[in-house]
TORGU-221107 format. One line per 8 residues: number of its first residue (from 1); their letters; for each residue x, y, z of N, C-alpha, C. Coordinates in pm, 1 decimal. Atoms other than C-alpha are relative to their C-alpha. Layout:
NUM = A = X/Y/Z/X/Y/Z/X/Y/Z; ... $
// end
This chain:
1 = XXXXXXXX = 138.1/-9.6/41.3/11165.7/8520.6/9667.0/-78.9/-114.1/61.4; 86.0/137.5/-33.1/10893.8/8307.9/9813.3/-67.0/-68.2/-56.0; 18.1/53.9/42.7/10724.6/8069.4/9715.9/-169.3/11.1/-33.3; 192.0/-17.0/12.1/10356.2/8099.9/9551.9/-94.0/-37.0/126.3; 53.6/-11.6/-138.6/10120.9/8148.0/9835.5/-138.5/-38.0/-130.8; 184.6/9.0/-7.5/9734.5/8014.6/9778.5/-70.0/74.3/102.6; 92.4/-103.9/-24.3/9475.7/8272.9/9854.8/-156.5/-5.9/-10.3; 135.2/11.5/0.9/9169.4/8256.9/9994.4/-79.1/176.9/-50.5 $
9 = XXXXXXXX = 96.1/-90.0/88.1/8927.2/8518.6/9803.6/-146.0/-34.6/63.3; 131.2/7.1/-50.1/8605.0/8605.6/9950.9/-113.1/97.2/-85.4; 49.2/-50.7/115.2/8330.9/8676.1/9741.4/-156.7/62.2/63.8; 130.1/-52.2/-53.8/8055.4/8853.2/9897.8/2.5/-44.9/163.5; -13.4/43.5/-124.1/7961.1/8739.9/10226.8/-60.8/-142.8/9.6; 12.0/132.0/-30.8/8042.0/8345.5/10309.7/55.0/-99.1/-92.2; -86.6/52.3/134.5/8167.1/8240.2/9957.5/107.0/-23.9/-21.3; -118.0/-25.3/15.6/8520.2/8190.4/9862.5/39.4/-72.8/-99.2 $
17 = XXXXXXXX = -41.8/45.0/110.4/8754.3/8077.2/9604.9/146.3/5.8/32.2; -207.6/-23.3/-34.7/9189.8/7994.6/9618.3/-8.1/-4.4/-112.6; -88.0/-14.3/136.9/9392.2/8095.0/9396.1/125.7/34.9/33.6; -146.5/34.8/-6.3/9758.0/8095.1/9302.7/29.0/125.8/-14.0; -24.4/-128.3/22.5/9948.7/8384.2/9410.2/166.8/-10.8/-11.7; -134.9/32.6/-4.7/10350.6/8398.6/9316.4/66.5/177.4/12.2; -43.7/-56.1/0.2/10421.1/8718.3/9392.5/101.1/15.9/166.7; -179.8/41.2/-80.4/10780.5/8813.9/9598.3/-68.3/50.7/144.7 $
25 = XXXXXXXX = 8.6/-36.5/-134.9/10603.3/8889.7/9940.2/-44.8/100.6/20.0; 64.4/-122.3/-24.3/10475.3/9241.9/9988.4/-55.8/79.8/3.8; 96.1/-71.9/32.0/10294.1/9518.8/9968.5/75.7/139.1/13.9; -93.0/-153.7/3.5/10367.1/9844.5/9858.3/-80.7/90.5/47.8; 52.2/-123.6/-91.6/10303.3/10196.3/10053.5/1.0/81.8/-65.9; -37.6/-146.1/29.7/10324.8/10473.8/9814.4/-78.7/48.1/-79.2; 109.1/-75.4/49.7/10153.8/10708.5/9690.8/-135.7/57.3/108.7; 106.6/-30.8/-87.5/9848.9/10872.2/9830.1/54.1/173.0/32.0 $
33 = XXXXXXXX = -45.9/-188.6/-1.0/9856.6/11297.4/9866.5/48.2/56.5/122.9; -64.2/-29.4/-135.3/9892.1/11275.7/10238.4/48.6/-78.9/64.2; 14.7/64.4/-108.7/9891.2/10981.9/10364.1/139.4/-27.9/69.1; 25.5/118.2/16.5/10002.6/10180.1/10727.6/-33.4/-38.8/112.5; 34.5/-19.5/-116.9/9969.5/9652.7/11103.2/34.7/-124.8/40.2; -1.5/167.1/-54.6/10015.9/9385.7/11318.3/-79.8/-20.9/82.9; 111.4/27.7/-77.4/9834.1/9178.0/11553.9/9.9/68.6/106.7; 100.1/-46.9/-121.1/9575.6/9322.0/11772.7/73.4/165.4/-8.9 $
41 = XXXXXXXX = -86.3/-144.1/-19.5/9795.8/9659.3/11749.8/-71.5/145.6/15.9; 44.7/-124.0/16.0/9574.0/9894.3/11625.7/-153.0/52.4/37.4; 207.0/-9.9/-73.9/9227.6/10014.8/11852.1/-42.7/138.2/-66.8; 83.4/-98.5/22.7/9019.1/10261.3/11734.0/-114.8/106.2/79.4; 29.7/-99.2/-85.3/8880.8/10592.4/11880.7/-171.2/-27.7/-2.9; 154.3/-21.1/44.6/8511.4/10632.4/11932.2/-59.7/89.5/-75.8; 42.4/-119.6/96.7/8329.6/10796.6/11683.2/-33.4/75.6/-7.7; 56.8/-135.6/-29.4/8122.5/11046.5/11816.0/66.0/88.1/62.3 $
49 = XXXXXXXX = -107.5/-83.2/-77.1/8369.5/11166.6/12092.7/136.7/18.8/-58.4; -82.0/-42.8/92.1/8654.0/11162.4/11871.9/-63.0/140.3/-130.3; -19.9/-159.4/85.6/8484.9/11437.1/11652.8/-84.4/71.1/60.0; 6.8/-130.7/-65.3/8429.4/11673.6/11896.4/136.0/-0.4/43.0; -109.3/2.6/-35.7/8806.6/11586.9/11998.4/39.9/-59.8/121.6; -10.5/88.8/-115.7/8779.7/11347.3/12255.3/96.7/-97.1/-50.4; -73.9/96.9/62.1/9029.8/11071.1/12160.3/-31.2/-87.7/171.3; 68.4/85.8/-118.9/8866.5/10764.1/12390.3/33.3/-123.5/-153.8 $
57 = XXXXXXXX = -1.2/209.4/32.7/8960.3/10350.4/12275.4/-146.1/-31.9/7.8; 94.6/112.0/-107.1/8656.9/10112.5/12303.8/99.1/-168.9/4.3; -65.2/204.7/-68.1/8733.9/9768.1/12443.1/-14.5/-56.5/-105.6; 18.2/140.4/71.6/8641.2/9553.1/12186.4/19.8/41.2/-152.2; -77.0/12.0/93.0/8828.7/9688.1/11909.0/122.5/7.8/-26.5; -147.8/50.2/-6.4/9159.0/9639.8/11783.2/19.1/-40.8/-135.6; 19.4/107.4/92.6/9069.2/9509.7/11448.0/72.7/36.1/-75.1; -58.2/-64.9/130.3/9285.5/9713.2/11167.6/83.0/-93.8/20.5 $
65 = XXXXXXXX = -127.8/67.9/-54.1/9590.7/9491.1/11279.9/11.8/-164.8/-26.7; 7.3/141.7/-66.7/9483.0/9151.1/11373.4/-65.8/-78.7/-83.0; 46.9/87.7/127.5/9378.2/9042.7/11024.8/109.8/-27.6/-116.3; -116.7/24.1/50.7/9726.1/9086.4/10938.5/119.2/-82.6/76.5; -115.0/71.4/-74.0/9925.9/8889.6/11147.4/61.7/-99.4/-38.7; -73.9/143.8/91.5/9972.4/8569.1/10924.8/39.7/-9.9/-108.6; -53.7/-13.6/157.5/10101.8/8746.6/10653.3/166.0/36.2/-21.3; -94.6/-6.8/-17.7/10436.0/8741.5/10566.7/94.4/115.8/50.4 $
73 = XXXXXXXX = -47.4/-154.7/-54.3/10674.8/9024.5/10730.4/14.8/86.6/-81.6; -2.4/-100.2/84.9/10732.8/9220.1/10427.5/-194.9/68.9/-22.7; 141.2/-13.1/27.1/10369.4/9221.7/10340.2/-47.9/75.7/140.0; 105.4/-36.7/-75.6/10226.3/9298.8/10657.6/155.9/119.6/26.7; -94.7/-117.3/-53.6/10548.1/9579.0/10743.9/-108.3/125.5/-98.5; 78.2/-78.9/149.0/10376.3/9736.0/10347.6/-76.5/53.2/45.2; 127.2/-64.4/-29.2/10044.1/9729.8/10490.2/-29.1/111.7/118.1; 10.3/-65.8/-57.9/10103.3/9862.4/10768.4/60.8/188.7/-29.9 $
81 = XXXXXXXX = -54.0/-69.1/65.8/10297.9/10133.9/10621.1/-106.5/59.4/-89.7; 148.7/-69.9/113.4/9964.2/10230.7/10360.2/-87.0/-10.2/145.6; 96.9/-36.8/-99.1/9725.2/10225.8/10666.3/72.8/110.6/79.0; -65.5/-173.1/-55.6/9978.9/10500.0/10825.6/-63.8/91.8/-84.9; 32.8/-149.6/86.2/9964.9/10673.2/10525.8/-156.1/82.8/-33.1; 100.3/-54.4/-18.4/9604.9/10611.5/10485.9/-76.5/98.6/101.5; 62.4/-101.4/-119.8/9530.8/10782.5/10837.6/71.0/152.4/-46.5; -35.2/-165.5/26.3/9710.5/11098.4/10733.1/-59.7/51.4/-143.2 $
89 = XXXXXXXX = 52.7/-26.5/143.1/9594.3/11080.4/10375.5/-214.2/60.1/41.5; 93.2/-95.5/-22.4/9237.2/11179.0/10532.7/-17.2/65.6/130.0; -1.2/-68.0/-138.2/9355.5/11332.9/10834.6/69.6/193.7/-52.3; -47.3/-94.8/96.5/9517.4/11569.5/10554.4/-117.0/75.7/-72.4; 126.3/-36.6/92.1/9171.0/11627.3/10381.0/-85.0/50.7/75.4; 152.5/-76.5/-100.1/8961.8/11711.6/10697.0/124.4/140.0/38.1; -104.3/-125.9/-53.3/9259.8/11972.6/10818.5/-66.9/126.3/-104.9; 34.2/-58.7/126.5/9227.8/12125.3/10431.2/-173.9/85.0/59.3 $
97 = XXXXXXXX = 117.3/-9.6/-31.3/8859.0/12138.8/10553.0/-71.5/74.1/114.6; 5.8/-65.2/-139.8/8940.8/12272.0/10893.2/-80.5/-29.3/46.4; 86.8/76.8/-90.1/8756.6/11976.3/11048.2/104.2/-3.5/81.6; -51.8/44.0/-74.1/8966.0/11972.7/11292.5/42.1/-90.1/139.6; 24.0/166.5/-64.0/8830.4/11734.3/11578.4/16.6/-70.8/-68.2; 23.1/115.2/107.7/8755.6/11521.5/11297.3/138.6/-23.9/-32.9; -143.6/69.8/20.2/9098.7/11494.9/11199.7/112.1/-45.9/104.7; -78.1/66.0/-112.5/9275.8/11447.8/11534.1/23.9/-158.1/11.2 $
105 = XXXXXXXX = -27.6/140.3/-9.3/9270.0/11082.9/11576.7/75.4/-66.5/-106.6; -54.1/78.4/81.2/9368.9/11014.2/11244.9/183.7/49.8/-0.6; -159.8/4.2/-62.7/9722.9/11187.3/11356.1/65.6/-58.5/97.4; -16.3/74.9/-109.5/9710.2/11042.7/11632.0/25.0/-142.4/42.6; -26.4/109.7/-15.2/9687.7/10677.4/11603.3/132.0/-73.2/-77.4; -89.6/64.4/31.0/9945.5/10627.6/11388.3/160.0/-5.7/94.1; -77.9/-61.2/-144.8/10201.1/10753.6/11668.9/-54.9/-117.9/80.5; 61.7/81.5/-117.4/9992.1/10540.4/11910.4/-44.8/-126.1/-25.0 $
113 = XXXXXXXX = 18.1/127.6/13.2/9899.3/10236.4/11752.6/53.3/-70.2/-95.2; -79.9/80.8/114.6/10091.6/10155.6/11432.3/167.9/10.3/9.7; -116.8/-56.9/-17.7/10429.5/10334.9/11503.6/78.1/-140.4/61.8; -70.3/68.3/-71.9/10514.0/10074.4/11743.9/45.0/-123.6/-40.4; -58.1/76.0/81.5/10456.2/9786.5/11494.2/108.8/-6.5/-131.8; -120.0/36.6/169.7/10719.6/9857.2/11208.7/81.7/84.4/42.4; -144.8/-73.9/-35.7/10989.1/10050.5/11409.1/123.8/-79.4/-23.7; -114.6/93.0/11.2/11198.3/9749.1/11454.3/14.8/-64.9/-105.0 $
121 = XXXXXXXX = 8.7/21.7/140.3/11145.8/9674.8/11112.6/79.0/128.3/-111.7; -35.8/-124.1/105.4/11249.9/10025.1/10941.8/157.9/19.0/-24.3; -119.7/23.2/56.7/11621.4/9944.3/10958.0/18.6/-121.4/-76.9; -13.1/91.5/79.2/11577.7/9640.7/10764.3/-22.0/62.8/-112.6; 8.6/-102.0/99.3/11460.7/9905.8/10497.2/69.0/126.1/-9.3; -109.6/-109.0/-13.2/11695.4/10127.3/10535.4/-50.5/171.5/16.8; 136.6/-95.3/-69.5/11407.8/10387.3/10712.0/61.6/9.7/112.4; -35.5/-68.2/-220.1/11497.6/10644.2/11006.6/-123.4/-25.1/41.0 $
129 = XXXXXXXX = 135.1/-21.0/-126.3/11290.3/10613.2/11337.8/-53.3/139.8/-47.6; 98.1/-156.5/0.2/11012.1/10907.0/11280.6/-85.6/9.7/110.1; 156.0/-14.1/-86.2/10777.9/10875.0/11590.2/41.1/137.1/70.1; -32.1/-105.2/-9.2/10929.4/11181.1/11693.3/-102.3/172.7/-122.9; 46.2/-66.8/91.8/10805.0/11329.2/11375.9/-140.8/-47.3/8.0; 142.9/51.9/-64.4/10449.8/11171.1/11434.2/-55.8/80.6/94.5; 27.4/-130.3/-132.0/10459.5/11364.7/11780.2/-90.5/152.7/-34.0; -28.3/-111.8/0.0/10556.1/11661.0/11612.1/-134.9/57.4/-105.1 $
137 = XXXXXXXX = 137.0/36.1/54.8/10264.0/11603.8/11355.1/-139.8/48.2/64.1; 135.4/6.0/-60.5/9994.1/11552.8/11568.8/-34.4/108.1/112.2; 68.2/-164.1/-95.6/10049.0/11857.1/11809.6/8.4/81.9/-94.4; 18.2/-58.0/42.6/10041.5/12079.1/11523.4/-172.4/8.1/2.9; 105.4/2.6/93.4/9711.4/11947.5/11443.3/-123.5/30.6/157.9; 92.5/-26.8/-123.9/9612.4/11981.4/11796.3/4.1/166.2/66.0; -28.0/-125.1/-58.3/9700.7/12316.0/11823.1/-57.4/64.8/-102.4; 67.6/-62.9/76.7/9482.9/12387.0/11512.4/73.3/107.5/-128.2 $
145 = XXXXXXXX = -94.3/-86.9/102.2/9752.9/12542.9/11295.6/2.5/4.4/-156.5; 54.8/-23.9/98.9/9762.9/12425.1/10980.3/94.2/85.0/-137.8; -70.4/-102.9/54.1/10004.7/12656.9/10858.0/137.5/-74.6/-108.1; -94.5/-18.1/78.3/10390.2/12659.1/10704.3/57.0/-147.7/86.8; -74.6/60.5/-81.1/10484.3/12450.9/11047.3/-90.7/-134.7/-52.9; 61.3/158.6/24.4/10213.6/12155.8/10952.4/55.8/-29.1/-90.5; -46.8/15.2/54.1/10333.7/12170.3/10648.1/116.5/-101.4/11.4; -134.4/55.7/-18.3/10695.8/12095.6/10702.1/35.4/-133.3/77.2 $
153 = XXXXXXXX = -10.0/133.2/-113.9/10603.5/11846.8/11018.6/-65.8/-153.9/-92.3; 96.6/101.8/60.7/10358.3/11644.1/10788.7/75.1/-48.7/-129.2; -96.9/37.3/89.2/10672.2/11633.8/10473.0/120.2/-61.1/102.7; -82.3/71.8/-85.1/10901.7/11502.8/10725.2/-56.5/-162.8/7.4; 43.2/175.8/-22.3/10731.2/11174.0/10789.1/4.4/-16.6/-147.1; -14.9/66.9/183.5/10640.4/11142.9/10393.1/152.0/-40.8/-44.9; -109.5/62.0/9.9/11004.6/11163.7/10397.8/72.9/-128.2/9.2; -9.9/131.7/-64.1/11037.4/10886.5/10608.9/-19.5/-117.4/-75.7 $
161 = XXXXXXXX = 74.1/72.5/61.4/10784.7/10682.0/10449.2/49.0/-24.2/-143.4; -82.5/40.3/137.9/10961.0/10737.5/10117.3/114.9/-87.9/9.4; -146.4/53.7/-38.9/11308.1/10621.2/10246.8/-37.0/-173.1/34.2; 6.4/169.4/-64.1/11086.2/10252.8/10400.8/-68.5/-26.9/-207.8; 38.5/72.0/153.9/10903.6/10240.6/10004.5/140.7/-36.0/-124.3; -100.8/79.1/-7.0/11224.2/10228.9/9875.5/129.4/-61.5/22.6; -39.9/116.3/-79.6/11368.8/9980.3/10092.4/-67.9/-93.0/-37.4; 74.4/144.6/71.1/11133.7/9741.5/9996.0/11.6/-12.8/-153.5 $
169 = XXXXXXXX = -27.5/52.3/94.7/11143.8/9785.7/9672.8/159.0/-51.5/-66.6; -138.2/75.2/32.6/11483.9/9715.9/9644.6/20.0/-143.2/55.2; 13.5/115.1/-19.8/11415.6/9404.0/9782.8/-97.1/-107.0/-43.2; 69.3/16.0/82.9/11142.0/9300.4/9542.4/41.1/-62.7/-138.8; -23.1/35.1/147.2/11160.0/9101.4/9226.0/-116.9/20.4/-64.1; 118.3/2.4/78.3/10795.4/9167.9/9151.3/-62.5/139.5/48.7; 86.3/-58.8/-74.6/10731.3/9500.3/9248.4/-110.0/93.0/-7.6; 101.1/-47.0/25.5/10419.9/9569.3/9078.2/-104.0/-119.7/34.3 $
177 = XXXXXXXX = 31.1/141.4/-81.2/10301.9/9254.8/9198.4/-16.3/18.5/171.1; 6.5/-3.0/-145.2/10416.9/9336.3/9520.9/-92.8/111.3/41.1; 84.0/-103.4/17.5/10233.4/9665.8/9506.6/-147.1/-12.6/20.0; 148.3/-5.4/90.9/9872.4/9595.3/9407.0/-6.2/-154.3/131.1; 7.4/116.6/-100.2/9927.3/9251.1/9680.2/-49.4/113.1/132.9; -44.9/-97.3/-82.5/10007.5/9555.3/9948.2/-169.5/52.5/3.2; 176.1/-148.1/41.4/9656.6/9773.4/9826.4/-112.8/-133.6/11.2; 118.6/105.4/-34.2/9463.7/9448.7/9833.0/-34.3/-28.7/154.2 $
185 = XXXXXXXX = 32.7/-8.6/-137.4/9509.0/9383.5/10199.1/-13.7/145.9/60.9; -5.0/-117.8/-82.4/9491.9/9763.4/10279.5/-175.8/-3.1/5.8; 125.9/-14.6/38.6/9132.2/9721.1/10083.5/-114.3/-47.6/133.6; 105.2/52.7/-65.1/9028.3/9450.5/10330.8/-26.7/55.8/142.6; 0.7/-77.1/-176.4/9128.7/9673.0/10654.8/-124.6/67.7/-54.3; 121.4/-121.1/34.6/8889.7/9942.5/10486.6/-117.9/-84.1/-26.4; 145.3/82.9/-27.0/8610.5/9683.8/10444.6/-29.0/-36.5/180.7; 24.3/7.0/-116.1/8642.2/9604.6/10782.4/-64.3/117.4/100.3 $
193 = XXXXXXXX = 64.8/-141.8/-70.1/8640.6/9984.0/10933.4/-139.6/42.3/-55.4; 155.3/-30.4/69.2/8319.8/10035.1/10679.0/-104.0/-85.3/133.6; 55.5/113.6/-67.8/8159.6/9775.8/10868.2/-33.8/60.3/133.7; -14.8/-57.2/-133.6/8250.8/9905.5/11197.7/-61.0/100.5/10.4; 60.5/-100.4/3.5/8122.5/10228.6/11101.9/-169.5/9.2/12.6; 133.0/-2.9/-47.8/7777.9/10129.0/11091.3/-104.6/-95.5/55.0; 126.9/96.7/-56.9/7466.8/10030.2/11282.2/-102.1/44.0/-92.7; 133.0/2.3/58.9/7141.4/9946.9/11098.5/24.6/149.7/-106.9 $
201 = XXXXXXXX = -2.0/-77.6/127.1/7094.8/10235.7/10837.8/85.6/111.6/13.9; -42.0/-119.1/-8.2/7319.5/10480.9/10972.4/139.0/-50.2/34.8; -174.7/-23.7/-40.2/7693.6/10565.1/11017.2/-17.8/79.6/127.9; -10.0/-31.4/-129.4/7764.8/10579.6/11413.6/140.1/80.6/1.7; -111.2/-9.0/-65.2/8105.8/10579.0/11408.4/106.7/73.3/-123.7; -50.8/-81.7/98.6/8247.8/10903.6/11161.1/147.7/-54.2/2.2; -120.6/-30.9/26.3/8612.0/10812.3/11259.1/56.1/-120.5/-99.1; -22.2/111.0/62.8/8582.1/10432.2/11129.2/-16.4/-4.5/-153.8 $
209 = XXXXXXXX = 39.1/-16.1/132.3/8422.6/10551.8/10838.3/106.8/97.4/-98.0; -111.9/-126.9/49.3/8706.1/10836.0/10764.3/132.1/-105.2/-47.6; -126.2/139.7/-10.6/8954.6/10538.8/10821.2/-6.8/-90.9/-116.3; 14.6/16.9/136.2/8816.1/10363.9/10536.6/22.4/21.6/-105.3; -44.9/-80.9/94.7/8806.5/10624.3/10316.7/180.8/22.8/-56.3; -142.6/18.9/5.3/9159.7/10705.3/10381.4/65.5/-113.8/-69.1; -83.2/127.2/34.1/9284.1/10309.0/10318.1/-70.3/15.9/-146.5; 37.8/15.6/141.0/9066.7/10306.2/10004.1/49.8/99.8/-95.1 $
217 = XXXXXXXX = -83.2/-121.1/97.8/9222.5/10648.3/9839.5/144.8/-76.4/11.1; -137.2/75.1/-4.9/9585.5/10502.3/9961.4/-0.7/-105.0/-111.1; -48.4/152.6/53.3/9540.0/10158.5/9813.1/-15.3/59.6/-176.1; 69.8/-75.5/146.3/9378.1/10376.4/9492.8/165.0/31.3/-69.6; -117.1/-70.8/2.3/9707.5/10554.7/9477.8/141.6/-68.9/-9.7; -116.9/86.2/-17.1/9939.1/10276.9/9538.8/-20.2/-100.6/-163.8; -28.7/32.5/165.7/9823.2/10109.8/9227.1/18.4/97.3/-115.1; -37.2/-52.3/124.9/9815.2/10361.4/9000.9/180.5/19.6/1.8 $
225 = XXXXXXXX = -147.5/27.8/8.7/10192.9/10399.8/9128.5/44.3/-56.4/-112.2; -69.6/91.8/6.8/10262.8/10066.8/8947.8/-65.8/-23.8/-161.2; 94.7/55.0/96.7/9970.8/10123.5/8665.9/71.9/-31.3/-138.9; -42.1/68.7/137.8/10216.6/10062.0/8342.0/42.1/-175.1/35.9; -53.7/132.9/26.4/10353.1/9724.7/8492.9/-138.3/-74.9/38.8; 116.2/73.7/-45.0/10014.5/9620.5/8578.1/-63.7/-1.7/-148.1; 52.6/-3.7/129.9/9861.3/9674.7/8263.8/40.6/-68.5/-103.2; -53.0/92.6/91.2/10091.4/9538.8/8076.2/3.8/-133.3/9.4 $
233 = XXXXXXXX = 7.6/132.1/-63.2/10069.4/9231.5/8252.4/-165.8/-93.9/-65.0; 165.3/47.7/8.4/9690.4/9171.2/8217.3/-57.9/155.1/-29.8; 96.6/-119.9/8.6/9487.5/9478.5/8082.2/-140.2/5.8/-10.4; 149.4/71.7/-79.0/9160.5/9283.1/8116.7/-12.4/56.6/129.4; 43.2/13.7/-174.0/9210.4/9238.6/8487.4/83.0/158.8/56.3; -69.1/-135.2/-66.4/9388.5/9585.8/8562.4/-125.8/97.0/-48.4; 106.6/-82.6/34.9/9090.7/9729.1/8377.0/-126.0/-21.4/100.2; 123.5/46.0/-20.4/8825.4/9540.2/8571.4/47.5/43.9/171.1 $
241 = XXXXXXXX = -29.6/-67.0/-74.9/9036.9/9680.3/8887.9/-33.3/137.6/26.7; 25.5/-140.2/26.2/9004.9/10000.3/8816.9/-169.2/23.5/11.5; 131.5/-41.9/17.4/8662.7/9962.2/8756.1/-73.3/9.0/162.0; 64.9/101.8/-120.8/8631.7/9747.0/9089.6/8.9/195.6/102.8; -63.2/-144.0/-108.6/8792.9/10072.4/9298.9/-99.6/112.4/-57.7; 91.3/-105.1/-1.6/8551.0/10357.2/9137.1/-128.3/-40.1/48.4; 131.6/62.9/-18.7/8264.2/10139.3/9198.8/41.7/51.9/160.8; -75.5/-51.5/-161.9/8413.1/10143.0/9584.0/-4.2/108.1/60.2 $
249 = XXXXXXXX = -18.1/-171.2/5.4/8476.4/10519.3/9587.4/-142.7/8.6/23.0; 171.7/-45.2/16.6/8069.0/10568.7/9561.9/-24.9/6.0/155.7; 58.9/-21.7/-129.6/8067.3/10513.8/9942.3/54.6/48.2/90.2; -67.3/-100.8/-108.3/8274.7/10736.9/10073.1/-15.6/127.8/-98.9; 19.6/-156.8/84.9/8095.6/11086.4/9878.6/71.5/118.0/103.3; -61.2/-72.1/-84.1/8304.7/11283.0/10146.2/56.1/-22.7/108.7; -56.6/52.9/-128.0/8522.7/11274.1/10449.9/-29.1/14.9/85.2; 81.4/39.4/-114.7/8278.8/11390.0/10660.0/-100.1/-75.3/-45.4 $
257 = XXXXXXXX = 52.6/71.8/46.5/8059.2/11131.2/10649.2/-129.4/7.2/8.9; 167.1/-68.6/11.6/7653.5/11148.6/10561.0/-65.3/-102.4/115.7; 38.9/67.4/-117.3/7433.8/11023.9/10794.7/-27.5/-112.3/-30.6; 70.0/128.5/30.6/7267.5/10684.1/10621.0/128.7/-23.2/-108.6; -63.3/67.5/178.2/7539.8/10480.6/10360.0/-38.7/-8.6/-72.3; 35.8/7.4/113.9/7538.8/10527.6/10055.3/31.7/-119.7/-17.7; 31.5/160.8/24.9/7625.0/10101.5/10038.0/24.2/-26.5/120.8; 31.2/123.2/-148.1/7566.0/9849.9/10316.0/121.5/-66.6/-3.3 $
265 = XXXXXXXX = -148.4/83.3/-50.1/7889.7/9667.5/10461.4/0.1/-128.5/-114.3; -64.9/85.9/116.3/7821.2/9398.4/10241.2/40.7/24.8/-126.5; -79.1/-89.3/154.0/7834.6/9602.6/9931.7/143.2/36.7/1.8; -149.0/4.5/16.1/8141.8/9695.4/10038.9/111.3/-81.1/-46.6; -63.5/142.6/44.1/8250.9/9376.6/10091.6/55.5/-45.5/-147.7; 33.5/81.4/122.5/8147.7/9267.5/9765.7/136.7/56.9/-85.6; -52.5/-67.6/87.9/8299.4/9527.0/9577.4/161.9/-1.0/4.0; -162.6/38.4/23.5/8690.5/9451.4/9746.5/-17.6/-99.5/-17.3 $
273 = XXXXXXXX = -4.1/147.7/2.3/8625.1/9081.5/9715.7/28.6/-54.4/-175.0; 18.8/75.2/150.4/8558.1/9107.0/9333.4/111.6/109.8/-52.3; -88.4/-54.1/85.1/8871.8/9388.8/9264.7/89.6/-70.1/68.4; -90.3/94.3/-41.7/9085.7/9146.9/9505.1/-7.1/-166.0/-77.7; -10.7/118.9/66.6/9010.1/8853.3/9254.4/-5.3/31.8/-157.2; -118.5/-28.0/112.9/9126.5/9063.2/8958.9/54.8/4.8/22.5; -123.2/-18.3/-41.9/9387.4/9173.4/9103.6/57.5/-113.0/2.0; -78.6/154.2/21.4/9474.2/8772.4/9130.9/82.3/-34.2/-109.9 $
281 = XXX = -109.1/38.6/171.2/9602.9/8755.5/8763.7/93.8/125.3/-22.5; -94.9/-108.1/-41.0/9816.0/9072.0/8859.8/100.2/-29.0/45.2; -134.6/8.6/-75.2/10053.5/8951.3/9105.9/73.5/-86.3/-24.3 $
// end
């Protein structure tokens, strides 16, 4: 087990606050209906040409990844692991929707930009290689199907993904602690992609904004996982969580996304900054 980590907490934009965190290292991945980074790893598609089905990088991002790099290996293996899931968790919801540009990328990057960080990691959890199954994933979705075969290709990885959640938790002494640590940093990727998503009053970039969504249902999902040992712990601060995350939810009213935000990047902000400093008397 490691040793209590101090945590910087950001409280809006420019503010901050440490606090004492003693939980065993990680972050947990599970949960979520469909649905994880390291540095610099993970670039993001462009937004407009990605939903017509263009899958195009820009240069100067990279960011889902590279805000995790100084976090311990369990932790950042977790997160990365819930930002997978998050990309399928609304790459699963636009399909349903038979958006189907719109959902391409989000099959897609995890294959192409996360896959590569936690492979050599997934036998330490006692997790088969799946990028095979990723593949097999993402040409379904490119072939517009949808059917019995997505199905089966898209429970194959969950498989997977079950077999790395627990692995970690068997290596956990705290792992509702470790859990709700895991959904906190998934929160701050999804503040970040919010961000990314827009210029001045409008949402440019639908796929950054989908990406969000996604990590924020995941991380949603990953606590309730854990919600009796959390509660019992603190039911103040698991309450004022809960509250923090519906408040959150308000700005993603759908997975395709509206044209003007319903809150401004800093609202976002705000709103993981102040359920990531309940969550503090959690872990």
């Amino acid at each position: 087990m490691r040793a209590p980590t101090r945590r910087k907490i950001w409280l809006g934009v420019g503010a901050c606050v440490i606090v004492g965190s003693g939980t065993a290292g990680g972050a947990v991945i599970r949960g979520g209906a469909a649905g994880d980074s390291n540095h610099g790893g993970h670039r993001r598609a462009a937004g407009a040409l990605a939903q017509q089905g263009e899958h195009e990088h820009e240069p100067d991002e990279g960011g889902e990844t590279k805000q995790l790099a100084a976090l311990p290996p369990a932790l950042a293996f977790a997160t990365r692991i819930a930002l997978l899931r998050g990309h399928l968790l609304v790459g699963n919801e636009l399909v349903n929707q038979q958006q189907w540009n719109a959902a391409l990328p989000h099959f897609l990057h995890p294959g192409e930009e996360i896959y590569g960080d936690i492979k050599d990691q997934l036998s330490t959890y006692g997790a088969p290689q799946f990028e095979p199954d990723l593949k097999a994933l993402a040409d379904e979705v490119k072939a517009r199907k949808g059917g019995k075969d997505y199905a089966k290709a898209l429970q194959r990885v969950k498989d997977a993904l079950a077999r790395a959640d627990a692995g970690l938790k068997a290596k956990q002494d705290n792992w509702a602690g470790f859990v709700i640590e895991a959904a906190v940093e998934t929160l701050k990727v999804a503040a970040d992609e919010y961000q990314k998503a827009i210029h001045g009053d409008r949402i440019v970039k639908p796929v950054e904004y989908q990406d969000a969504r996604g990590f924020v249902w995941q991380a949603d999902a990953m606590i309730e996982s854990v919600r009796s040992g959390l509660a019992s712990k603190d039911a103040a601060s698991f309450a004022a969580v809960r509250a923090g995350l519906a408040e959150l939810k308000k700005a993603f009213p759908s997975a395709m996304p509206p044209k003007a935000p319903v809150k401004d990047a800093a609202a976002v902000l705000g709103d993981v900054s102040r359920i990531e400093l309940a969550a503090g008397k959690l872990m």
